[in-house]
C-alpha positions, 0 to 999 in steps of 0.5 A: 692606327699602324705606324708602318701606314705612317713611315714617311710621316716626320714630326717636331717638337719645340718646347720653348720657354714662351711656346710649345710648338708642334709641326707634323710633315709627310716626305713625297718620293722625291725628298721633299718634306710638305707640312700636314699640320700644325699645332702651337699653345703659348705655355709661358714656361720661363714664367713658371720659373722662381728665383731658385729657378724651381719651375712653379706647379701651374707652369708644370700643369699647363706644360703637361696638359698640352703635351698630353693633347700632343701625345695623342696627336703623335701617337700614330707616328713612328717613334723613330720619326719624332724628335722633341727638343726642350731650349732655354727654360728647361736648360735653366729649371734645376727640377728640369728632370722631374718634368721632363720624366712626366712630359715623356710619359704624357708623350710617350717620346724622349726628350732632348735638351739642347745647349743654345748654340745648337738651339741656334744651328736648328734655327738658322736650318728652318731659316735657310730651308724657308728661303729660295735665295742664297747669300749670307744672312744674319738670322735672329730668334728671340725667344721667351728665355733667350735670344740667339743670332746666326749668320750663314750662307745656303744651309751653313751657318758660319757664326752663332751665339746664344745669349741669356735674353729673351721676351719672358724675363726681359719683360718681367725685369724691365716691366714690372706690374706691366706698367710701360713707361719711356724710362723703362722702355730706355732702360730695358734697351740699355740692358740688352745692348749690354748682353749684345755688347760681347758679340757686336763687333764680331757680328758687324764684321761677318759682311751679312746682306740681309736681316731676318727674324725667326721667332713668334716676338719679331712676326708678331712686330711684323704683323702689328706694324703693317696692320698699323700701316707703318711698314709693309710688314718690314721691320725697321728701327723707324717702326720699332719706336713709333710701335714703342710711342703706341705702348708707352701711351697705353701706358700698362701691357693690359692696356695694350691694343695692337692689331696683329698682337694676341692678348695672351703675347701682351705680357711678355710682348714689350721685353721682346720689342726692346731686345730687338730694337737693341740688337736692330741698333747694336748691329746697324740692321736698317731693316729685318724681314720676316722668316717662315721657318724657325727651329720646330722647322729646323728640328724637322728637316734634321730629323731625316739626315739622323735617321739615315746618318746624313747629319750634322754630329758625325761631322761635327766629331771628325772637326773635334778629332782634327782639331785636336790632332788625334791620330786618323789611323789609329782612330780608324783602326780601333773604329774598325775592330769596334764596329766588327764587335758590335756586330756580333754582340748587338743582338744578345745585348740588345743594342740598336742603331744608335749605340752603333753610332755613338761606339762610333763617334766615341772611337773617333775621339777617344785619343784627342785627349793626348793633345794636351798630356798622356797622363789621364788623357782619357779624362782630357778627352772626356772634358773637351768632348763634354765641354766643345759644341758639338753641333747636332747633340742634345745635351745628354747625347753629347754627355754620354759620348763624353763618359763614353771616352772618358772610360776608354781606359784605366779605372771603369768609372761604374758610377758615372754610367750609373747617373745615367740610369739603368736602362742607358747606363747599361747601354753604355757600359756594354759599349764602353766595354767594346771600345775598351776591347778595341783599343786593347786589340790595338795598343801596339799601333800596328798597320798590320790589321787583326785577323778575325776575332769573335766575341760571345756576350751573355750578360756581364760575361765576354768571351773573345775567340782568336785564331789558333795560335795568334794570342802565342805569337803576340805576348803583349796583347795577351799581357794587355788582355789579362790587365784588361780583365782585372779592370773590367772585373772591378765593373762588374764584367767577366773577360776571358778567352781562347787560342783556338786550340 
């Protein structure tokens, strides 16, 4: 089928560690974006993890036969229109790259892996997209391999934290051979209002009016609870340990009868009541409801924004600038001379929206390093762009944007761009290439802008055309060129140029 009949078609992929969650929308003419379909299969991903967090065979073929079904259903979709977003399990998994190489092939689609406060951002996005009232809101997800708490107002999340707790594991941990017992419903509480600990007094502080729940553990609470009759589907601590009484008497999770509660969530469903009656304790929730949205809706409503550059790491780049004091103009400057050598060599290097962005982003930042030292601030920079939250970046996005400022000057660090592969490696070091070209033009800091500059690429060849006479009447740029030459020689590129003459 034609992908061009399909344009306005957008779909989400949330690879969670309990989960595999797909939601297909279409965008009407006014902006709105109404879901088509639907499509969820419970992987239990976190449980194919082994103590080496090596992911076991049968978790990898479970993962991959469902995303084979997924694959032919995004087929028809645009590949711009997809994004497919991996969370806590594959952030852990130390073979991740394996996996996710064979989950691109069976989707034919990328995927990201995401840090968890960025994890935490898509959630809070689905949460508020789902809301038709204002207010601030704390916003919790309770995962298979994590948990995460956001409070926000309208679509702005204020304060997010990711911790390292979710139903998968908290279940294996605490409830071992499934047996459910009152000692070790006390202790598995114990155990998760200690991971809560760190973050409880700055989430009590932050004055939120509601409570909300996001993810499949907290519906799957909701439901049992009214179905029970002892809430109308409202989440209270009252519920939570009367629902906790009902477990402890079946006394094994295959035991289990909880109406609302599929068997296939039995296992891992006790970890999950006790997390969030902790965290319902530990920040004096009375009473939580039920979101519709979650992340797949999150990812759904970004994706959008991206496409158009109406999205969040633009932003997200321009608060790291200014947070460490990086000089706007010159930043400016270099991003100008930039944008204007992309332009010209975009076509014969094959580079795509996208690099024009991130030579962009890199631009902005390449000097926030001189906040803390001249010497190797380049390396500065790169550990702050490497190390911050940077909102809206997967992780290897946001990995790449740091080597990118990393090479800005000095040595070209051919094998860090390497580790990332040929095709993005090369990718990368055509646009560091120009980054460094612009920075160059740019040394003396000057307000004076540049005169045209052409540049011809082929290859590992760049030729850069100046006015007649210009590069006389500026020895120092010519002096920096020629220093700019020899260090891209030792990468591999050939830089040279003329006078116009």
């Amino acid at each position: 089928m034609d992908p061009v009949e399909h344009a306005d078609t957008f779909a989400a992929l949330d690879l969670g560690s309990n989960s595999f969650h797909l939601v297909i929308a279409r965008r009407e003419p006014n902006g709105a974006l109404v879901v088509v379909d639907r499509l969820r299969e419970m992987v239990r991903l976190a449980a194919g993890l082994d103590a080496d967090n090596h992911l076991s065979a049968d978790a990898r073929e479970r993962a991959l036969d469902c995303l084979a079904k997924i694959g032919e259903r995004l087929r028809e979709i645009p590949a711009r229109n997809v994004r497919v977003v991996g969370t806590n399990t594959l952030r852990k998994a130390r073979d991740s790259g394996d996996f996710i190489q064979a989950a691109e092939v069976a989707l034919d689609h990328g995927v990201e892996i995401v840090s968890g406060m960025e994890e935490a951002r898509l959630i809070y996005l689905g949460v508020a997209h789902s809301l038709a009232q204002d207010g601030r809101r704390l916003v919790i997800d309770i995962g298979g391999g994590s948990t995460e708490f956001i409070v926000g107002e309208g679509l702005e999340p204020l304060e997010k934290a990711s911790l390292h707790i979710g139903c998968v594991g908290h279940s294996h941990a605490s409830f071992p051979d499934g047996k459910l017992t009152r000692k070790a419903f006390e202790r598995a509480e114990l155990a998760a209002r200690i991971e809560i600990e760190p973050i409880e007094s700055r989430f009590r502080d932050l004055a939120w009016e509601a409570a909300l729940g996001a993810s499949g553990t907290i519906k799957a609470v909701a439901t049992t609870l009214k179905e029970s009759g002892w809430t109308d589907g409202t989440i209270t601590r009252a519920g939570l340990r009367g629902l906790r009484k009902s477990m402890i008497r079946a006394g094994r999770t295959d035991r289990l009868d909880l109406p609302g509660v599929k068997a296939e969530r039995h296992p891992v469903f006790p970890g999950g009541v006790a997390i969030l009656h902790a965290a319902m304790e530990s920040l004096g929730i009375e009473e939580m409801r039920v979101a519709d949205g979650a992340m797949r809706e999150g990812i759904l409503a970004d994706l959008p924004g991206r496409l158009e550059h109406v999205d969040p790491r633009g932003a997200s780049v321009e608060r790291l600038a200014a947070r460490f004091h990086a000089d706007s103009a010159q930043a400016e400057r270099v991003i100008a001379v930039a944008a204007e050598l992309f332009k010209q060599a975009r076509e014969p290097w094959a580079l795509d929206d996208e690099a024009g962005w991130l030579l962009r982003w890199a631009a902005c930042l390449h000097e926030i390093g001189l906040d803390i030292a001249h010497s190797s601030c380049h390396k500065h920079a790169a550990y702050i762009t490497a190390n911050t939250d940077l909102s809206g970046f997967a992780h290897a996005e946001q990995l790449q944007l740091a080597t990118l400022v990393r090479a800005w000057r000095r040595k070209f660090p051919v094998g860090q761009f390497e580790a990332f592969g040929e095709g993005d490696g090369r990718r990368l070091k055509r646009l560091a290439v120009l980054l460094r070209i612009a920075a160059v033009l740019h040394r003396g800091r000057r307000a004076t802008p540049l005169p045209p500059i052409g540049i011809e690429v082929a290859g590992t060849e760049v030729h850069l055309r100046f006015p007649p006479g210009w590069l006389d009447e500026h020895p120092l740029t010519r002096a920096d060129l020629g220093e700019e030459a020899g260090l891209l020689e030792a990468g591999g590129f050939t830089l040279d140029w003329d006078n116009g003459d």
